[in-house]
Backbone and ligand atoms as CSV (ligand in chain L), in Angstrom:
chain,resi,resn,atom,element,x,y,z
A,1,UNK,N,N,101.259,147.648,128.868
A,1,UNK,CA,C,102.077,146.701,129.623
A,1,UNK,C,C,102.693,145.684,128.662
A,2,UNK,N,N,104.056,145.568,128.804
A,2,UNK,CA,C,104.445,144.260,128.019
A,2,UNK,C,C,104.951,143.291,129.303
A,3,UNK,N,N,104.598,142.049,129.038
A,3,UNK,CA,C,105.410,140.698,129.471
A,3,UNK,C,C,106.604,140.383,129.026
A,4,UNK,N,N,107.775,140.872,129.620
A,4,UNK,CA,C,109.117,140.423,129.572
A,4,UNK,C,C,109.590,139.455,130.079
A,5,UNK,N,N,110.568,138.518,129.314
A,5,UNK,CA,C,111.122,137.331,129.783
A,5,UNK,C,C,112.874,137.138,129.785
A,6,UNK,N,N,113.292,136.467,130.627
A,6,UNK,CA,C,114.456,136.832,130.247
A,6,UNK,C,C,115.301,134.773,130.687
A,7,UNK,N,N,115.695,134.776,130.003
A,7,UNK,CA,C,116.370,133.136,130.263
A,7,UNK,C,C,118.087,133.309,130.397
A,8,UNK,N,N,118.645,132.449,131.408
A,8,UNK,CA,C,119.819,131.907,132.134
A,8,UNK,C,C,120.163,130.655,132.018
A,9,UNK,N,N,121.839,130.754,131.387
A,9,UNK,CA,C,121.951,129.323,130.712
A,9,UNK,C,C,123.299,129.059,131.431
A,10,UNK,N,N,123.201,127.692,131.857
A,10,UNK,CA,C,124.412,127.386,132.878
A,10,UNK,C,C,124.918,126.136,132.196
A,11,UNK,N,N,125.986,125.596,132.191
A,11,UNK,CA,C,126.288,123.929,132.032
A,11,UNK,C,C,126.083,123.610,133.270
A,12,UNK,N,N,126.047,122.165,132.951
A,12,UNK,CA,C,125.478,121.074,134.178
A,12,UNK,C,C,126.417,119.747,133.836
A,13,UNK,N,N,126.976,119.441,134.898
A,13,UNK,CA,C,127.963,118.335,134.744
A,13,UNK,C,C,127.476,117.195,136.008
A,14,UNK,N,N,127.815,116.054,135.955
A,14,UNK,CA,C,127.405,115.096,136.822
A,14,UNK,C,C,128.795,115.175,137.792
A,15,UNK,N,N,130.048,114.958,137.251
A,15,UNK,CA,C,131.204,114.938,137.773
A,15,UNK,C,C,132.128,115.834,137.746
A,16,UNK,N,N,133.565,115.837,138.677
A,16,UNK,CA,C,134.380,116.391,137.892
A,16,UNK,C,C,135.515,115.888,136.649
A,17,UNK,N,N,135.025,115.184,136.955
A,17,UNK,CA,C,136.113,114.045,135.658
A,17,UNK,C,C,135.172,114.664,134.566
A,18,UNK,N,N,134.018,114.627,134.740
A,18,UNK,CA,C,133.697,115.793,133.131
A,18,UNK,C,C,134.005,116.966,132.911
A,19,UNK,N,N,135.187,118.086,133.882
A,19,UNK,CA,C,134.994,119.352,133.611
A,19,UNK,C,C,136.979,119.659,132.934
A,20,UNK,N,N,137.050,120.269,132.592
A,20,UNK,CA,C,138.572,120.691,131.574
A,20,UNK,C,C,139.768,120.666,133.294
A,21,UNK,N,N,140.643,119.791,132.324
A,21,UNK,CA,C,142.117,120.297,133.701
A,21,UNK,C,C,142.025,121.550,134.865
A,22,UNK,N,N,141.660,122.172,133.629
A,22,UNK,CA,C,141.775,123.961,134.906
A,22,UNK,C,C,140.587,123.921,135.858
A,23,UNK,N,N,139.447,123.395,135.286
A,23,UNK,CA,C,138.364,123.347,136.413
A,23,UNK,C,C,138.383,122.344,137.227
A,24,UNK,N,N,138.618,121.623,136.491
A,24,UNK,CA,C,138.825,120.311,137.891
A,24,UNK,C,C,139.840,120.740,138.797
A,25,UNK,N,N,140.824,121.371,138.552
A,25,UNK,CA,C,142.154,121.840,139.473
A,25,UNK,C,C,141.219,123.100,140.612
A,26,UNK,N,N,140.623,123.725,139.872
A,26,UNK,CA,C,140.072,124.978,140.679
A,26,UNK,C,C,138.945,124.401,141.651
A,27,UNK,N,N,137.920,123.502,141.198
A,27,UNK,CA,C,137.308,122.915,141.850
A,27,UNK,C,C,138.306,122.302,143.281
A,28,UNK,N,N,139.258,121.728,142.875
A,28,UNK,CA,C,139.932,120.611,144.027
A,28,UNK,C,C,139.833,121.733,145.013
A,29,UNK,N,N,140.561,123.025,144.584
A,29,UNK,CA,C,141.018,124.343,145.534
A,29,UNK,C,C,140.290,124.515,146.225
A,30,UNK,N,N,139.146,124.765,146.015
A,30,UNK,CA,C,138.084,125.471,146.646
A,30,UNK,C,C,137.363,124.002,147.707
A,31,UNK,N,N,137.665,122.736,147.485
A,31,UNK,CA,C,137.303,122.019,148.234
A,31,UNK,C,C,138.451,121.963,149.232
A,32,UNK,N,N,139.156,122.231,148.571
A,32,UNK,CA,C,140.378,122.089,150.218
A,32,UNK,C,C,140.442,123.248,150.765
A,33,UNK,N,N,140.249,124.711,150.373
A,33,UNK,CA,C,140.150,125.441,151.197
A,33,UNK,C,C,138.625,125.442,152.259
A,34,UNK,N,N,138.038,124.379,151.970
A,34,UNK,CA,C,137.055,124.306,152.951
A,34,UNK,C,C,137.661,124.075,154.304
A,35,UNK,N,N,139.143,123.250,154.353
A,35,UNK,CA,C,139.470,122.969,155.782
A,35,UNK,C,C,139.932,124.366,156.545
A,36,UNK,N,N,139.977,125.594,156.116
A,36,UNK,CA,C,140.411,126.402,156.260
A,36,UNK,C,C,138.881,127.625,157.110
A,37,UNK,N,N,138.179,126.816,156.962
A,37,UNK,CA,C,136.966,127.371,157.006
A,37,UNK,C,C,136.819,127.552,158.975
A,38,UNK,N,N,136.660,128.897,159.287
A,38,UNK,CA,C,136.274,128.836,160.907
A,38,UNK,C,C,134.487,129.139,160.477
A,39,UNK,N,N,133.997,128.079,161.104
A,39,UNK,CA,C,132.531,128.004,161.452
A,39,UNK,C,C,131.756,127.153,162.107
A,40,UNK,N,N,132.551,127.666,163.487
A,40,UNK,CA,C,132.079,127.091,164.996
A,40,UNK,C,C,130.655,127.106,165.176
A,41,UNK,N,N,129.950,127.908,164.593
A,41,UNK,CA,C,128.477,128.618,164.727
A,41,UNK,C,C,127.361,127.484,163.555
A,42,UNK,N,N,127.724,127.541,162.769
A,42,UNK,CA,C,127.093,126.402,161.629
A,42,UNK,C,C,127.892,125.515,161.175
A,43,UNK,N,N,128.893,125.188,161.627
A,43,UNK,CA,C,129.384,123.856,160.994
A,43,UNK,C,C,129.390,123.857,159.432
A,44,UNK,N,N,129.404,124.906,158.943
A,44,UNK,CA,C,129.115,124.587,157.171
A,44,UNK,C,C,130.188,125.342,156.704
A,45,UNK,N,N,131.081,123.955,156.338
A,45,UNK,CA,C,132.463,124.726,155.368
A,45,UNK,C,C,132.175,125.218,154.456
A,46,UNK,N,N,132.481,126.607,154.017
A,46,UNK,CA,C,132.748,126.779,152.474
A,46,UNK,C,C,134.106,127.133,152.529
A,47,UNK,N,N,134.378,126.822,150.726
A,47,UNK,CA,C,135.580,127.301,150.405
A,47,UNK,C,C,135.515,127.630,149.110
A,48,UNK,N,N,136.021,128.787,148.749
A,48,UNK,CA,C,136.376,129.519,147.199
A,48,UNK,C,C,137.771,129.421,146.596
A,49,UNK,N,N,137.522,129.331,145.704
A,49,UNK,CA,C,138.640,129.311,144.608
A,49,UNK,C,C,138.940,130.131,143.801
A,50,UNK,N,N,139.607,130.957,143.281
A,50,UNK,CA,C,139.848,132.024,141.810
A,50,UNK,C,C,141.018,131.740,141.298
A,51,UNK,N,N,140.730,131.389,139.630
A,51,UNK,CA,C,141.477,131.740,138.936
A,51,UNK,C,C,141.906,133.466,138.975
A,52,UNK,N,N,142.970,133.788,138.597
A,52,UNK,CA,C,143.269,135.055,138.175
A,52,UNK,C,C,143.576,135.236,136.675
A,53,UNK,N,N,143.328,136.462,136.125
A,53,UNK,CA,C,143.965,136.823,134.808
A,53,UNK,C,C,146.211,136.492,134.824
A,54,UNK,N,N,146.136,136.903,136.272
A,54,UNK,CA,C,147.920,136.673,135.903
A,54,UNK,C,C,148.237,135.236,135.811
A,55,UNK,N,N,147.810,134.685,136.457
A,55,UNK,CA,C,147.888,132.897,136.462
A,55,UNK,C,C,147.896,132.523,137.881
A,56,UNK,N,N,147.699,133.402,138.961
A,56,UNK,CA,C,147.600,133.281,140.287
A,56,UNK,C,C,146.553,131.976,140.788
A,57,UNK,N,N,146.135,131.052,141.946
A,57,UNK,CA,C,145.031,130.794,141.967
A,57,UNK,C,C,145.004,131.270,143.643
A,58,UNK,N,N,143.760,131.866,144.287
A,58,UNK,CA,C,143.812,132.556,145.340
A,58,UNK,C,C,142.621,131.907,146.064
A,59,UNK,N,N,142.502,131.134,147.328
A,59,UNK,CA,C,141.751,130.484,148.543
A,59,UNK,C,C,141.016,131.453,148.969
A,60,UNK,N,N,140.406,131.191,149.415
A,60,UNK,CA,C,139.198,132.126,150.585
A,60,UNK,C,C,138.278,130.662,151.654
A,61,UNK,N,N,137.967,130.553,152.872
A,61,UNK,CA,C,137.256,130.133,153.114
A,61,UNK,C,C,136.385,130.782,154.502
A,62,UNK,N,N,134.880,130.516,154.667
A,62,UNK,CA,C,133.833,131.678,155.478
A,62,UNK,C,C,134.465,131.519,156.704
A,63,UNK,N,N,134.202,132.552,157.084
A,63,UNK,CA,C,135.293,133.237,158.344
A,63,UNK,C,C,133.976,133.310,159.427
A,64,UNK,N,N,133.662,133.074,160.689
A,64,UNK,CA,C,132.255,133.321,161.262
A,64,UNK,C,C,132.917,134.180,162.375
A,65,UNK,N,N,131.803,134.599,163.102
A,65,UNK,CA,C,132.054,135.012,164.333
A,65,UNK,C,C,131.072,135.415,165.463
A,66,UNK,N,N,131.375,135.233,166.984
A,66,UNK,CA,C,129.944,135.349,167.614
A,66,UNK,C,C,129.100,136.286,167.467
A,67,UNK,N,N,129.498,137.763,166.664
A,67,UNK,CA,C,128.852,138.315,166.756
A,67,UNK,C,C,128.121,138.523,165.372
A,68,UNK,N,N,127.251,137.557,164.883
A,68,UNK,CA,C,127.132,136.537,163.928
A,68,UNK,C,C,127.612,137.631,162.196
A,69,UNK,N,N,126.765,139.177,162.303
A,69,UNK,CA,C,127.092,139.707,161.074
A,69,UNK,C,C,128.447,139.990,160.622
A,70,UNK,N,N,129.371,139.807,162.053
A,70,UNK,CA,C,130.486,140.424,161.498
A,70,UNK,C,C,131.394,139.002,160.786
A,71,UNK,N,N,130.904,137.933,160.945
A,71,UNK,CA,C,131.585,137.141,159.828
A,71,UNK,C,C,131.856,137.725,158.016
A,72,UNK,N,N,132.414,136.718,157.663
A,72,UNK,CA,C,132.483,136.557,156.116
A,72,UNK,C,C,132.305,135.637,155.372
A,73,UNK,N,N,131.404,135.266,154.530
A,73,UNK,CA,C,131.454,134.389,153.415
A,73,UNK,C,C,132.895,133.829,153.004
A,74,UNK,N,N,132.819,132.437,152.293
A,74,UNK,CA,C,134.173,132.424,151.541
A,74,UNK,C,C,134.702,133.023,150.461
A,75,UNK,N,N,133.485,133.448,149.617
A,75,UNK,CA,C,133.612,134.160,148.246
A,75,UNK,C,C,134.011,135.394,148.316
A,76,UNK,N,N,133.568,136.124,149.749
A,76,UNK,CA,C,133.848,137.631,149.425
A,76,UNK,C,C,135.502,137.436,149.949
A,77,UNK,N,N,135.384,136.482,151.128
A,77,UNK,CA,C,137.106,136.934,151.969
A,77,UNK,C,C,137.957,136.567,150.474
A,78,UNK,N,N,137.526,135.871,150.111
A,78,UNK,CA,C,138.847,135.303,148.609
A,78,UNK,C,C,138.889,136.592,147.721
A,79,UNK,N,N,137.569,136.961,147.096
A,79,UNK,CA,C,137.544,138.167,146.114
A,79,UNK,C,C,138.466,138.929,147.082
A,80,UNK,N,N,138.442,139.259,148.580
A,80,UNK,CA,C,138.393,141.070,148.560
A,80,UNK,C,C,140.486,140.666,148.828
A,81,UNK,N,N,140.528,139.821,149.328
A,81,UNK,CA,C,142.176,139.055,149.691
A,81,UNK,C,C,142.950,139.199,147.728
A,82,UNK,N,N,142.103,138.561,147.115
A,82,UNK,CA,C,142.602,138.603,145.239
A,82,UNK,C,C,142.735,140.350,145.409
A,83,UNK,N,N,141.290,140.935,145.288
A,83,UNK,CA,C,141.856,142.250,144.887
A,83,UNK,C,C,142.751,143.011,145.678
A,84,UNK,N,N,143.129,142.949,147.206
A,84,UNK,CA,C,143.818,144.032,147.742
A,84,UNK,C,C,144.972,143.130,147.486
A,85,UNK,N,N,145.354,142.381,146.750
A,85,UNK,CA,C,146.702,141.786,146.706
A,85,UNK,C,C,147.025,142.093,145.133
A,86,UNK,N,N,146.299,141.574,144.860
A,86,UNK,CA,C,146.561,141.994,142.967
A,86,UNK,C,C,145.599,142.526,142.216
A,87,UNK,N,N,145.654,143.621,142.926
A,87,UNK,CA,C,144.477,144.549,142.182
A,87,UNK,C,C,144.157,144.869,140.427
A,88,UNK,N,N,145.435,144.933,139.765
A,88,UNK,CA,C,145.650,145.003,138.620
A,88,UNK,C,C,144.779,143.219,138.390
A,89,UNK,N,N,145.067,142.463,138.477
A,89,UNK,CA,C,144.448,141.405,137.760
A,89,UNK,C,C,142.562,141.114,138.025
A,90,UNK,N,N,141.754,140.616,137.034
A,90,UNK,CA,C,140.912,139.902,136.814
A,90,UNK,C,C,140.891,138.875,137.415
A,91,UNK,N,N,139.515,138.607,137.910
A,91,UNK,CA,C,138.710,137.364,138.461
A,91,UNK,C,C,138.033,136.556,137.155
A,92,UNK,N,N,138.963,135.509,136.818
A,92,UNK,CA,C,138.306,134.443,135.493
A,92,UNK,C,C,137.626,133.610,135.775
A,93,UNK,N,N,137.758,133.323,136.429
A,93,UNK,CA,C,136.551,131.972,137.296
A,93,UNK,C,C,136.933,131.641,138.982
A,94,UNK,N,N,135.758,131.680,139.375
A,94,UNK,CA,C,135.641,131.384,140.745
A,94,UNK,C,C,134.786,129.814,140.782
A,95,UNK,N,N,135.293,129.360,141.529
A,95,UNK,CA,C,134.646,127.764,142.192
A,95,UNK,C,C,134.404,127.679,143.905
A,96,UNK,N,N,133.480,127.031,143.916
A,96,UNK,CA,C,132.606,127.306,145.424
A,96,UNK,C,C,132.478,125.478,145.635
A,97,UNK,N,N,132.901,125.435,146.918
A,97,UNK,CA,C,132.376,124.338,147.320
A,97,UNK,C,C,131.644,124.304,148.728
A,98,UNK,N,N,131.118,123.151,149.289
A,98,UNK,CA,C,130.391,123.352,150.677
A,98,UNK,C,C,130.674,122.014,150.973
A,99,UNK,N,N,131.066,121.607,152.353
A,99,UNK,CA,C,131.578,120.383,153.016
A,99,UNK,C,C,130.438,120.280,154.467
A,100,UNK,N,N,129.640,119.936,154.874
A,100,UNK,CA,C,128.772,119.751,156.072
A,100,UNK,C,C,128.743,118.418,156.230
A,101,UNK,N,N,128.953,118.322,158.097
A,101,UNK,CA,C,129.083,117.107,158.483
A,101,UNK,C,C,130.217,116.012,157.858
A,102,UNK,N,N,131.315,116.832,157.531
A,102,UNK,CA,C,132.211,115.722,156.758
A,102,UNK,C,C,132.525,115.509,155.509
A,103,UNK,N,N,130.861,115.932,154.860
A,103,UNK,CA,C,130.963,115.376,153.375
A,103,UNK,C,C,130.965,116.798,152.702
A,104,UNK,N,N,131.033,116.582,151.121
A,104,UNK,CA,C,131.181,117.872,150.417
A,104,UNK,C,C,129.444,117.642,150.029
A,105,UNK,N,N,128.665,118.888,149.942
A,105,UNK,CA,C,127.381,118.597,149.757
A,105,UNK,C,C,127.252,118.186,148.534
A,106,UNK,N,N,126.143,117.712,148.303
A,106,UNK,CA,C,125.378,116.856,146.900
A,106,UNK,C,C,124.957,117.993,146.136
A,107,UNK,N,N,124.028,118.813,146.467
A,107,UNK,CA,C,123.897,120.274,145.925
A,107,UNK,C,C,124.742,121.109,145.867
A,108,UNK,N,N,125.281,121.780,144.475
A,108,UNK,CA,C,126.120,122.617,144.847
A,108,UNK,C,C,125.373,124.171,145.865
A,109,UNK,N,N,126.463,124.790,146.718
A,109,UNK,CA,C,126.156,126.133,147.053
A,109,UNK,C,C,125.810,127.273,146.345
A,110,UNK,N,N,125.046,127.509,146.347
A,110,UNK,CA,C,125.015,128.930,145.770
A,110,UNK,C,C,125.149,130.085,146.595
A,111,UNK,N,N,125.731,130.744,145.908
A,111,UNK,CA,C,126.151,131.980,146.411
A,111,UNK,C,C,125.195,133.169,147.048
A,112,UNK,N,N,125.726,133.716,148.217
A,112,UNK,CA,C,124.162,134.669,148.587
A,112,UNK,C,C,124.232,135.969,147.938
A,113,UNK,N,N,123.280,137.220,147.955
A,113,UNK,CA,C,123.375,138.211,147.674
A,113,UNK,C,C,124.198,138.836,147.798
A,114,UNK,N,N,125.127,138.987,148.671
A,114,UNK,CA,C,125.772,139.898,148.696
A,114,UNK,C,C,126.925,139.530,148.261
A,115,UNK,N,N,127.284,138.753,148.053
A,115,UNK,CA,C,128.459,137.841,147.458
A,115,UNK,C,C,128.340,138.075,145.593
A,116,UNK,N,N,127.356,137.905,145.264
A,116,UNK,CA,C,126.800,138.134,143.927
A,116,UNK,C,C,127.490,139.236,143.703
A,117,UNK,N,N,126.779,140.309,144.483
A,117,UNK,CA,C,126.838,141.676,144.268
A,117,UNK,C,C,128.125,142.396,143.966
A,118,UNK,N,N,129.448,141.741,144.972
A,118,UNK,CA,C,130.570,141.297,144.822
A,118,UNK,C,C,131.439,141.105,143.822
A,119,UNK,N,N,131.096,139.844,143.000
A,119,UNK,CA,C,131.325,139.004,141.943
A,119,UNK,C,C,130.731,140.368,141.039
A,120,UNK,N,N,129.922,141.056,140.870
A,120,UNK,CA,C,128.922,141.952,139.838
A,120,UNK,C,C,130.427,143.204,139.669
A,121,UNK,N,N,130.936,143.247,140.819
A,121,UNK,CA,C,131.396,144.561,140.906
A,121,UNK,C,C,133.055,144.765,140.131
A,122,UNK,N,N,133.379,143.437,140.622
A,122,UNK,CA,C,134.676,142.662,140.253
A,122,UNK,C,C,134.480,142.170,138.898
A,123,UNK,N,N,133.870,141.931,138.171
A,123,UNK,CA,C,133.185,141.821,136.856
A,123,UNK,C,C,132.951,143.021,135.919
A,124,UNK,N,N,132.314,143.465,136.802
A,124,UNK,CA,C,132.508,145.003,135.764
A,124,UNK,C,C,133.986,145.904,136.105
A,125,UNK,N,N,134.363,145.768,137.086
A,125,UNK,CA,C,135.475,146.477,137.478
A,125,UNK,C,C,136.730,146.041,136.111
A,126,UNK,N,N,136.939,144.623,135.667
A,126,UNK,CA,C,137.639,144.275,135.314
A,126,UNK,C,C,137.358,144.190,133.098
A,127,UNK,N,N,135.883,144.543,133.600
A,127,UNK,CA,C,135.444,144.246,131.940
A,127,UNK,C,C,135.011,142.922,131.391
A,128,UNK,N,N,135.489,141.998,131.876
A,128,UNK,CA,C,135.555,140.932,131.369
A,128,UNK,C,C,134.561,139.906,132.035
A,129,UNK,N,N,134.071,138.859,131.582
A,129,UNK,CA,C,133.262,138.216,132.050
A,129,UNK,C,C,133.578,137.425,133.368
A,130,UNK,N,N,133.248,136.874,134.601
A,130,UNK,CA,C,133.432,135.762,135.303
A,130,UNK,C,C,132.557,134.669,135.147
A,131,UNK,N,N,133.613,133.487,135.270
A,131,UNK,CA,C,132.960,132.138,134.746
A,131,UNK,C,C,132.878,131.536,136.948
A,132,UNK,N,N,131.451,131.589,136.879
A,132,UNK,CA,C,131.451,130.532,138.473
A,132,UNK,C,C,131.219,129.184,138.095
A,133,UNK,N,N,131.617,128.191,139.215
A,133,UNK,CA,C,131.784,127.025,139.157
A,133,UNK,C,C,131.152,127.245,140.788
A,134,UNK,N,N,129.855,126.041,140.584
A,134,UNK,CA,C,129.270,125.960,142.021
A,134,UNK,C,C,129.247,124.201,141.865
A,135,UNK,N,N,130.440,123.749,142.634
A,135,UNK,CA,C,130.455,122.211,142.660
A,135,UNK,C,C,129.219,121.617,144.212
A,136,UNK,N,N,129.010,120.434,143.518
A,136,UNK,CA,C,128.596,119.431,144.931
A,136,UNK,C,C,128.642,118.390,144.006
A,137,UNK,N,N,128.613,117.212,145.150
A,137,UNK,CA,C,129.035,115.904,144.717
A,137,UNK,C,C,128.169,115.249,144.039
A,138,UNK,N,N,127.169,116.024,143.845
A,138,UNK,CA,C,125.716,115.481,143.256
A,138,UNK,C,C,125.767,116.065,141.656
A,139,UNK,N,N,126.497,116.902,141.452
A,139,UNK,CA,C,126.164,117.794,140.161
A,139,UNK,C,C,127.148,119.000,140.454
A,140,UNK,N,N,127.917,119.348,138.834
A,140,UNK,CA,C,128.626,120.627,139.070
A,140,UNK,C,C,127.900,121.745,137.971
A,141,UNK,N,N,127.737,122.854,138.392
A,141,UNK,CA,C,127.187,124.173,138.023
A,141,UNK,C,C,128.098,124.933,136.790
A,142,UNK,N,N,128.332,125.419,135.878
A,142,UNK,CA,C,128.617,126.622,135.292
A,142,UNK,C,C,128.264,127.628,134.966
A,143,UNK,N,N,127.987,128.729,135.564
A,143,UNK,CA,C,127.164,129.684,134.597
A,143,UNK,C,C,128.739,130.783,134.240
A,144,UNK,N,N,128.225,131.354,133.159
A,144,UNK,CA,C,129.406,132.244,131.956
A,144,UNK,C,C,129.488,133.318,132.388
A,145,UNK,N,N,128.792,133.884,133.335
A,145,UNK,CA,C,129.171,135.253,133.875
A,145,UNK,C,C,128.002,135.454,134.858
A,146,UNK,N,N,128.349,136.976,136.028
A,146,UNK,CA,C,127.789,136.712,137.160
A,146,UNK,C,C,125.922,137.214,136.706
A,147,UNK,N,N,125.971,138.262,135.720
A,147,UNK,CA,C,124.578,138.742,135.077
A,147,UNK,C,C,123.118,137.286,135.673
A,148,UNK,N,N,124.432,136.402,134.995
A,148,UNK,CA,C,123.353,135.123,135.235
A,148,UNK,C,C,122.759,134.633,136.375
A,149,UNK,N,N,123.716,134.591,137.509
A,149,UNK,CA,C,123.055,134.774,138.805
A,149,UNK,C,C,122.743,135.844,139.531
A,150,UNK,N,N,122.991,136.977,139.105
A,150,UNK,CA,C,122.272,138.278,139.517
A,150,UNK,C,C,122.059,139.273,138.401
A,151,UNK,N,N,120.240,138.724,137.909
A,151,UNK,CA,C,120.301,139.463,136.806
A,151,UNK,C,C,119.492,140.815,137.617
A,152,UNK,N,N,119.722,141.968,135.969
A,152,UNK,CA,C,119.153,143.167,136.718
A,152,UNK,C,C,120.468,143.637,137.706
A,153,UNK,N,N,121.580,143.024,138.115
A,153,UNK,CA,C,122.211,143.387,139.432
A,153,UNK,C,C,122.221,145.569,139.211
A,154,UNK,N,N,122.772,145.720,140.339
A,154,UNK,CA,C,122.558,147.092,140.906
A,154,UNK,C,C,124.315,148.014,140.005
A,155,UNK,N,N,124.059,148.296,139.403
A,155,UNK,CA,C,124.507,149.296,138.249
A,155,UNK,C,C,124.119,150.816,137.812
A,156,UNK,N,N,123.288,151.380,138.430
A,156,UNK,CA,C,122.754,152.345,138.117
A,156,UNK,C,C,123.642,153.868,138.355
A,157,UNK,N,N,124.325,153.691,139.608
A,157,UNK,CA,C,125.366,154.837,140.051
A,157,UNK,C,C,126.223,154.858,138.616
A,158,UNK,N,N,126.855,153.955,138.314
A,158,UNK,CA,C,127.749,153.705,137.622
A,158,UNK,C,C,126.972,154.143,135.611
A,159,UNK,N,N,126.077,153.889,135.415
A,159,UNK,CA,C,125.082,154.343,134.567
A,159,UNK,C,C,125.040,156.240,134.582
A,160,UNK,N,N,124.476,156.507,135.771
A,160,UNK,CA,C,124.238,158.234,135.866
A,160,UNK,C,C,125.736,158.996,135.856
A,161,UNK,N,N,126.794,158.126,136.482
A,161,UNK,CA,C,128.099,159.364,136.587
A,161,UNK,C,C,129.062,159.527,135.390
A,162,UNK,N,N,128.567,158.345,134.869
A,162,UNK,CA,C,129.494,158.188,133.383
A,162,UNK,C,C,128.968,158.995,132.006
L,1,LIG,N1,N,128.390,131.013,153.434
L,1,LIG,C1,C,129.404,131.216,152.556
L,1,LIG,O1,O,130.587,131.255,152.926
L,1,LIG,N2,N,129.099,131.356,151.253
L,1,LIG,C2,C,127.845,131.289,150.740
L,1,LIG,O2,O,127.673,131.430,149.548
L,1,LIG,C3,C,126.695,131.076,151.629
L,1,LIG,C4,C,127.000,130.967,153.066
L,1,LIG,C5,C,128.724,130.827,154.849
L,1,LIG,C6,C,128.288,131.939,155.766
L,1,LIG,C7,C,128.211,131.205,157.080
L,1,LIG,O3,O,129.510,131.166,157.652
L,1,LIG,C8,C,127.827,129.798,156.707
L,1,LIG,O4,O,128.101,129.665,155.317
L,1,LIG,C9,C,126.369,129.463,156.962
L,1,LIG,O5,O,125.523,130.385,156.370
């Protein structure tokens, strides 16, 4: 038996006045596409942001519905809206925000599984790394690619057919 370890390295910012023009711009996005957000059911805006490789920047915000699974996250409706629109381009960074009760939360959101999984696919699809940005008003997130929040992710089809 060996004990394996494996470490995940993110930046950590207090503000956005600490993060570069382009992130602070992508950040704003993804907080205003929170108004865009239908979620009659939880009240909890999200909204996504993507840079693109062409210079595009593309909205998404969670879509709900009564019949609760058939909603959408904000991250996936933005990814899957980027790729069936400009499929040829790369996802360079995505930014996530969350607005409840009014305010933008103190914690940033993190993203759920299947959203990851998402981000994993669109990442390898494209070659290139994705940079997420998980803002809240309390602290902003960077991690350098999605590996970091879904390590191990599910790759294996793609492993055996190649
Ligand atoms: N939600 C997102 O849009 N993104 C996430 O990363 C987590 C959760 C949405 C789904 C649902 O509409 C609401 O937030 C509450 O779970």
């Amino acid at each position: 038996m060996a004990l394996k370890e494996i470490n995940i390295r993110y930046e950590e910012y207090g503000s956005t006045g600490e993060l570069s023009a382009g992130d602070r711009e992508l950040v704003e996005a993804a907080v205003e596409a929170t108004r865009n957000s239908y979620s009659p059911y939880s009240g909890f805006r999200v909204g996504a942001a993507l840079r693109l490789s062409n210079g595009k920047t593309v909205c998404g915000a969670n879509q709900e519905n009564i019949a609760y699974p058939s909603g959408l996250c904000a991250e996936r409706t933005a990814m899957f809206y980027a790729n069936a629109t400009y499929p040829e381009a790369s996802i360079e960074t995505i930014a996530i925000a969350a607005v409840y009760r009014g305010s933008l939360c103190e914690m940033p959101a993190t993203p759920c599984g299947a959203c990851r999984q998402v981000m994993a696919e669109y990442q390898t699809k494209s070659g290139r790394d994705m940079r997420i940005i998980l803002a809240g008003s309390g602290k902003i997130m960077i991690f350098h690619k999605v590996d970091d929040l879904l390590p191990f992710l599910f790759d294996s089809l793609k492993q055996e057919s190649i």
